[in-house]
N, CA, C and O of each residue as an XYZ file, in Angstrom:
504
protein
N     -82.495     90.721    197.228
C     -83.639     89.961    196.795
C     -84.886     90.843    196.873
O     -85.177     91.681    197.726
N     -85.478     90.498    195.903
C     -86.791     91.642    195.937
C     -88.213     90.983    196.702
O     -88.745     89.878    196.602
N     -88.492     91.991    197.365
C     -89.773     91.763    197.992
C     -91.068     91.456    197.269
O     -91.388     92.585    196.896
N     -91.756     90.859    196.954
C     -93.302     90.359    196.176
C     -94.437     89.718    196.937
O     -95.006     88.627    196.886
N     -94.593     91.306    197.985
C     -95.645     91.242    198.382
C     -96.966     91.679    197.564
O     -96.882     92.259    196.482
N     -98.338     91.310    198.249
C     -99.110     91.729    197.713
C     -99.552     93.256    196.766
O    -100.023     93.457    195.647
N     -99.085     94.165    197.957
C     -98.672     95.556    196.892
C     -98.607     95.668    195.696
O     -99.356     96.051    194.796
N     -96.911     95.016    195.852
C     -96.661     95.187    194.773
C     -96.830     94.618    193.407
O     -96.378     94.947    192.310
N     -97.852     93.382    193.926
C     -98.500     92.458    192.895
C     -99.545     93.147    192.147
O     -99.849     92.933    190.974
N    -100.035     93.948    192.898
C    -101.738     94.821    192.889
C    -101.173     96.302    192.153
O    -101.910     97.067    191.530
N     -99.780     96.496    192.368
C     -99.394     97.843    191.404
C     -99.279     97.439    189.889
O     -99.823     98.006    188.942
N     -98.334     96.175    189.858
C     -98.268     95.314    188.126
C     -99.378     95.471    187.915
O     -99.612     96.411    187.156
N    -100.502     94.740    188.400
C    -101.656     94.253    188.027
C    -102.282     96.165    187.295
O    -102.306     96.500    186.111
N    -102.522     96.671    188.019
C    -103.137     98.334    187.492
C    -102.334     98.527    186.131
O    -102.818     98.956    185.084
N    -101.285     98.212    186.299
C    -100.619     98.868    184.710
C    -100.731     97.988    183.427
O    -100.305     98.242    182.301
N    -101.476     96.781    183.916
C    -101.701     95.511    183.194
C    -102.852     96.578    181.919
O    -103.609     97.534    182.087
N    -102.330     95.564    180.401
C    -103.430     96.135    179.469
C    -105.106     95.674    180.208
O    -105.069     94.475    180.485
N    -106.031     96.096    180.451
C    -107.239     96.011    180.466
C    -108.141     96.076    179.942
O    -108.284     97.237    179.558
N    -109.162     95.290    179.575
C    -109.928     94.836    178.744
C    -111.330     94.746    178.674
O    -111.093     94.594    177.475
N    -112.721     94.681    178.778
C    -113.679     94.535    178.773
C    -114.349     93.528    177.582
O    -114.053     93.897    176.446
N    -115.134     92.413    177.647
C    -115.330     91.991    175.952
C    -116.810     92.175    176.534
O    -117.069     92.185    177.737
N    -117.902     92.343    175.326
C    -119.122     92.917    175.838
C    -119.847     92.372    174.658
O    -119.406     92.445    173.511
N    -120.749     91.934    174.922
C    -121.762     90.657    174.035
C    -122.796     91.730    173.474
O    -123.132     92.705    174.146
N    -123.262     91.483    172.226
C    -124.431     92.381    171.737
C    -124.742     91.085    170.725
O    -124.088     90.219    170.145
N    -126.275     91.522    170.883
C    -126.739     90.474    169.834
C    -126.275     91.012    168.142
O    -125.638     90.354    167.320
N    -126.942     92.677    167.957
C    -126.621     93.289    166.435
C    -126.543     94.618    166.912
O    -126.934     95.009    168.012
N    -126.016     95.287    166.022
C    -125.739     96.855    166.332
C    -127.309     97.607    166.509
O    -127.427     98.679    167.102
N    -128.232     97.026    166.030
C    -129.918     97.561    165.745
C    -129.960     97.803    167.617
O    -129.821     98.935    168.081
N    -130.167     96.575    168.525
C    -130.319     96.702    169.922
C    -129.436     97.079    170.654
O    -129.531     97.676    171.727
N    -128.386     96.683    170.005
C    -126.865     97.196    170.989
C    -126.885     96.392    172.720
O    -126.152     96.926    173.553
N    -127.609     95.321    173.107
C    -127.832     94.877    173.951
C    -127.083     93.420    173.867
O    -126.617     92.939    172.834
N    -127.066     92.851    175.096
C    -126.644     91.437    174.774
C    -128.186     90.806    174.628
O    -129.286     91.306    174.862
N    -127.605     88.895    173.919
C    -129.148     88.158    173.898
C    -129.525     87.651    175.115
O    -128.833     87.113    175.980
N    -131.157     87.972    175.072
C    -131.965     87.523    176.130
C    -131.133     86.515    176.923
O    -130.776     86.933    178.024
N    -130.758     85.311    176.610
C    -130.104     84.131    176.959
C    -129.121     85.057    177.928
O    -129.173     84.927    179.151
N    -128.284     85.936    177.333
C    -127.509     86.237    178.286
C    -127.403     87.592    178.990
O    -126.487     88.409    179.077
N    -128.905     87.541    179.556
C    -129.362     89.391    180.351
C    -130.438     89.951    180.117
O    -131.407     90.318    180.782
N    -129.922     89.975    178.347
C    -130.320     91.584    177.676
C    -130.186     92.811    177.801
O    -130.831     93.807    177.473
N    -128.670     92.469    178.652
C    -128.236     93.779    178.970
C    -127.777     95.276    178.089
O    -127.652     94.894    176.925
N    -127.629     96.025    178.115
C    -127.310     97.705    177.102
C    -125.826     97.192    177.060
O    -125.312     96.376    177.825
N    -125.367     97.713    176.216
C    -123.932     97.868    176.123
C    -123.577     98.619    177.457
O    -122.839     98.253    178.372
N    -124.235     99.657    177.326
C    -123.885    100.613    179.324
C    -123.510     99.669    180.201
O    -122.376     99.506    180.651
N    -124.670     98.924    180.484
C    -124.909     98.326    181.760
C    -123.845     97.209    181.549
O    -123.437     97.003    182.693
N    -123.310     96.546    180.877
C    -122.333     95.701    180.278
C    -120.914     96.548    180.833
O    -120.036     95.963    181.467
N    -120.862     97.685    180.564
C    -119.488     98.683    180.732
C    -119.191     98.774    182.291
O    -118.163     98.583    182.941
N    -120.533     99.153    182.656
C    -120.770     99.399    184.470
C    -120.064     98.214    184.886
O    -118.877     98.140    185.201
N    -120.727     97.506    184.861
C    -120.396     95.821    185.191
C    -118.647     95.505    185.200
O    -117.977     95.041    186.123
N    -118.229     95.908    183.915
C    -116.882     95.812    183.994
C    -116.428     97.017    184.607
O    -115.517     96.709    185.375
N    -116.569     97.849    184.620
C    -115.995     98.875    185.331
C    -115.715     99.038    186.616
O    -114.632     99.399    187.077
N    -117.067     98.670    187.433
C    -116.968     98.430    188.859
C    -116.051     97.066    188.962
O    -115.223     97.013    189.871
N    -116.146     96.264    188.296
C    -115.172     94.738    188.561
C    -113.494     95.137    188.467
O    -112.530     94.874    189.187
N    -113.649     95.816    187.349
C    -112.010     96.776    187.322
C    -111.442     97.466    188.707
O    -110.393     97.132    189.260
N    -112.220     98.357    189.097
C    -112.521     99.002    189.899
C    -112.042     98.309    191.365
O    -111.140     98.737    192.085
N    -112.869     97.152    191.607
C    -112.786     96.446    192.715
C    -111.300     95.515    192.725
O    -110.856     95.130    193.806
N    -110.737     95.265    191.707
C    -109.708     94.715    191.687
C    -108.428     95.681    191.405
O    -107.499     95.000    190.971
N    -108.166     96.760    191.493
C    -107.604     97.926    191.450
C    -107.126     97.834    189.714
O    -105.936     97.733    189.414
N    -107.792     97.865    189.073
C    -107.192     97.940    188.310
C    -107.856     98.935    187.138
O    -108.816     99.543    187.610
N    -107.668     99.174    186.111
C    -107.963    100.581    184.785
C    -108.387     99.702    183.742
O    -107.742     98.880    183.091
N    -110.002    100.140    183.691
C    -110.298     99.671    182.140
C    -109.614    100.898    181.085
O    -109.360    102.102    181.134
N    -109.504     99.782    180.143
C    -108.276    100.920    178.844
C    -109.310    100.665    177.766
O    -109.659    101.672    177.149
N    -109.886     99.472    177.407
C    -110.836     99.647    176.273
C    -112.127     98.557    176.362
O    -112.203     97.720    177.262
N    -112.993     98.683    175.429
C    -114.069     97.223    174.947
C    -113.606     96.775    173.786
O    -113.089     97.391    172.854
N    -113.846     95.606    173.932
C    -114.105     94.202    172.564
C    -115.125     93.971    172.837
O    -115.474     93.590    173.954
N    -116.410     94.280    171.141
C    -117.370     93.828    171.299
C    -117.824     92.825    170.127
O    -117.892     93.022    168.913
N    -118.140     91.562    170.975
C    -118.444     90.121    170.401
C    -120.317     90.238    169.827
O    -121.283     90.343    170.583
N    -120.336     90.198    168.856
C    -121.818     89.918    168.412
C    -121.703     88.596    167.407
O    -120.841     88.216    166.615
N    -123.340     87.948    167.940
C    -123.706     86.694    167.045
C    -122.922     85.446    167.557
O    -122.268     84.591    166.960
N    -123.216     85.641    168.861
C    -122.366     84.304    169.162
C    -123.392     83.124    169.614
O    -123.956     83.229    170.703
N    -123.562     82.328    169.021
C    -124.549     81.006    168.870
C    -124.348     80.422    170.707
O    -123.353     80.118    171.365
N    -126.232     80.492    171.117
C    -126.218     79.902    171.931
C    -125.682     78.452    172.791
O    -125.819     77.307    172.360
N    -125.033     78.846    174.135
C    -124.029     77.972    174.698
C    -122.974     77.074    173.893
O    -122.469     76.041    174.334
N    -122.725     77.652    172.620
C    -121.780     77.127    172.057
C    -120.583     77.226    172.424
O    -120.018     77.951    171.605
N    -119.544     76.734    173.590
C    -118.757     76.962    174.542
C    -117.218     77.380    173.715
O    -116.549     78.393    173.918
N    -116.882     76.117    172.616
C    -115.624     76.372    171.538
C    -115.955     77.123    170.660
O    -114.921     77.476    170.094
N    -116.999     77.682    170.111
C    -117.033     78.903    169.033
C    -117.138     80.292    170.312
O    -116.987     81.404    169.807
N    -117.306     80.284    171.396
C    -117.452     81.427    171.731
C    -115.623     81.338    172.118
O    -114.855     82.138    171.585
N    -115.137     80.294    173.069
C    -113.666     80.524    173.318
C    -112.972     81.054    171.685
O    -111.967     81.759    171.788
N    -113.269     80.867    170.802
C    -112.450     80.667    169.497
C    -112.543     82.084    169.155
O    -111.544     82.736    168.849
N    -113.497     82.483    169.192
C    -114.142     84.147    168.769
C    -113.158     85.051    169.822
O    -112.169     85.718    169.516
N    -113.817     84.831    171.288
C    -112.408     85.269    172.712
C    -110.953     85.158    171.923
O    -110.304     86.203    171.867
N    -110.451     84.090    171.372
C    -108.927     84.421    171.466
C    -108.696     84.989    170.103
O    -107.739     85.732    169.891
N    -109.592     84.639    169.130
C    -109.424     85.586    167.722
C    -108.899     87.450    168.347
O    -107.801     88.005    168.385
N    -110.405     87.948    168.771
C    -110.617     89.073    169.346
C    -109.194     89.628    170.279
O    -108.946     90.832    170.356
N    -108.433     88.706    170.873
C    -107.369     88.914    171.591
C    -106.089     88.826    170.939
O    -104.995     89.246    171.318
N    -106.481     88.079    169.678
C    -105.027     88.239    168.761
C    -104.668     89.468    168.360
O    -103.552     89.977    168.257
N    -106.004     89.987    168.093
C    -106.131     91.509    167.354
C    -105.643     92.721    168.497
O    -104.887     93.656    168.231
N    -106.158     92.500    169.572
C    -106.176     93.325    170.643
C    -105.838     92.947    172.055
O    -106.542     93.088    173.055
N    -104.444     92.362    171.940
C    -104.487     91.434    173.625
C    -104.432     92.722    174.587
O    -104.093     93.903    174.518
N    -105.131     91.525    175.823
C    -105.073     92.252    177.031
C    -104.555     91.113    178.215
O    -104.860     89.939    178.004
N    -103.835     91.422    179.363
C    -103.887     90.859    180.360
C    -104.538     90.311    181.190
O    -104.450     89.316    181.909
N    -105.581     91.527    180.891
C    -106.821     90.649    181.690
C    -108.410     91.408    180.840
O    -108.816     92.424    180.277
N    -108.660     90.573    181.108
C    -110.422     90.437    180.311
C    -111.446     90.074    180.916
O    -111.584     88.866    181.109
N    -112.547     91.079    181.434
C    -113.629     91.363    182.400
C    -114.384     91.033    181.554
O    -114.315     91.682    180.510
N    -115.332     89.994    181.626
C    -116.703     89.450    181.038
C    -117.961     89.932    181.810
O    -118.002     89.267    182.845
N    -119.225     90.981    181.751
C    -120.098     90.059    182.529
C    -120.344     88.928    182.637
O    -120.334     88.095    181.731
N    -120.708     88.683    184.266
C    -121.173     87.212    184.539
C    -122.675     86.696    183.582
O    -122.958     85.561    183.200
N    -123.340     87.810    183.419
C    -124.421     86.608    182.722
C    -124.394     86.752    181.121
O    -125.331     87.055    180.383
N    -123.366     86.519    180.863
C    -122.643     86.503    179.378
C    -122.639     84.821    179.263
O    -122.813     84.109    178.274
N    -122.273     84.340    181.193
C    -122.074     83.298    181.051
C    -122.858     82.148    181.445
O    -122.569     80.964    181.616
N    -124.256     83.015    181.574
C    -125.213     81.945    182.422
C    -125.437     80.970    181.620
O    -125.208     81.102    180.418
N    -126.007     79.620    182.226
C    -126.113     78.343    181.281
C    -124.504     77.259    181.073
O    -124.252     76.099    180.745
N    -123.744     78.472    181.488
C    -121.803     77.685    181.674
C    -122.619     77.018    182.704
O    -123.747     77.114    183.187
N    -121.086     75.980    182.887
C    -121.498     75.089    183.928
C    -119.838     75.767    184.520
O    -119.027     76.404    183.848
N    -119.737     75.359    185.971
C    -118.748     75.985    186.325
C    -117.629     75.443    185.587
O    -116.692     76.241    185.570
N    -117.398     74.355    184.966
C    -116.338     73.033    184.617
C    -116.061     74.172    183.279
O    -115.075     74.890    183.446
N    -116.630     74.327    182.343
C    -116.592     75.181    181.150
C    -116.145     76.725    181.352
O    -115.370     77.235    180.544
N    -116.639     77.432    182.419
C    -115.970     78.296    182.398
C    -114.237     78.213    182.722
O    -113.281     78.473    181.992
N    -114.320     77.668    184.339
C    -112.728     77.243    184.331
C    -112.040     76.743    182.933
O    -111.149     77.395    182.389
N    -112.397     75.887    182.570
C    -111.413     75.694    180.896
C    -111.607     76.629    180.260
O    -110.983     76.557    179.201
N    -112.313     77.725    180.382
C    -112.236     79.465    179.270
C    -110.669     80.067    179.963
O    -109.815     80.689    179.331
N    -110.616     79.713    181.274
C    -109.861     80.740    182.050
C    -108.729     79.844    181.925
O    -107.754     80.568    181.720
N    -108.403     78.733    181.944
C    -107.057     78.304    181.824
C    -106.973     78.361    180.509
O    -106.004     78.998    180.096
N    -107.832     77.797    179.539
C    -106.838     77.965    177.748
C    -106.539     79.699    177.885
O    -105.563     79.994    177.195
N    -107.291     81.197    178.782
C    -107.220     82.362    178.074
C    -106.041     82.715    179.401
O    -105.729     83.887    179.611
N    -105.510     81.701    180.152
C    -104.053     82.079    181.037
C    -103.526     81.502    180.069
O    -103.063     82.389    179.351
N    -103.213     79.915    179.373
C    -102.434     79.823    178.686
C    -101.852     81.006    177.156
O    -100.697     81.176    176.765
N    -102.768     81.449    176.763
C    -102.770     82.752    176.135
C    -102.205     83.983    176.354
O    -102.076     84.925    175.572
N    -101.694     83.807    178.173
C    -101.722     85.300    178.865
C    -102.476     86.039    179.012
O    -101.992     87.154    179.203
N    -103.835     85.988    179.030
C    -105.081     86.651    179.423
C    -105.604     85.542    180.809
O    -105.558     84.312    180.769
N    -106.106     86.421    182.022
C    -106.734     86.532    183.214
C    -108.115     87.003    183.165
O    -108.572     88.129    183.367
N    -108.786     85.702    182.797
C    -110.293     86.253    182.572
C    -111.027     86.104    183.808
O    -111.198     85.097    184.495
N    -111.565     87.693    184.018
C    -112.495     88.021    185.457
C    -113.915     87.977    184.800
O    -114.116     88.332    183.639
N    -115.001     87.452    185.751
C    -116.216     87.640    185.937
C    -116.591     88.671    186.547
O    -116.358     88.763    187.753
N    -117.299     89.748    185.817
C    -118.161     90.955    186.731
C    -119.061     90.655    187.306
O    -119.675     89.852    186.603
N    -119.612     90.828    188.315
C    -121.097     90.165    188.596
C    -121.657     91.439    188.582
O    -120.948     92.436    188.442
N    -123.243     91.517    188.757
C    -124.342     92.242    188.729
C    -124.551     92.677    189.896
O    -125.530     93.387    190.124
């Protein structure tokens, strides 16, 4: 019988595809919208990177989402799993203030429809 300790949960997890999705308003600023930061694409990468990082795991690429209509919760999930049809990942690092204005109830339903999907969506924080 095989052992499934934590380890070896945390070794799967590293070889897992990895993901970043990163909000920009238009290619002109390359930033996310005010509403959510106004962060650089950089500082967006950092964010996921260190969150990667802290959870042992390897960013492998970005998905980047532009024009996504304020707190519109089902056009932004809809855009998320489009973007993941094209390019799935296991897990998918958002910055957190991608998501400010969520209420916690809305994010949890991002993260169970994007487990039902097979995506493990993490929050980076700042």
């Amino acid at each position: 019988m095989r052992n499934t300790n934590t380890n070896e949960t945390g070794s799967e997890r590293r070889n897992d595809e990895v993901a970043a999705l990163i909000f920009i308003e238009n290619m002109t600023t390359r930033r996310s919208p005010a509403r959510y930061g106004y962060l650089t694409v950089d500082e967006q990468c950092e964010m996921a990177e260190a969150e990667a990082q802290r959870q042992g795991l390897h960013l492998r690429r970005l998905i980047t989402l532009c024009g996504i209509p304020p707190r519109d919760q089902r056009t932004r999930l809809a855009r998320m799993l489009d973007c993941l049809k094209e390019h799935p990942a296991h897990v998918l690092i958002v910055p957190s203030p991608s998501y400010r204005g969520f209420r916690k109830t809305a994010i949890r339903k991002h993260q169970r429809v994007l487990e039902r999907h097979g995506t493990t969506l993490l929050l980076a924080e700042q």
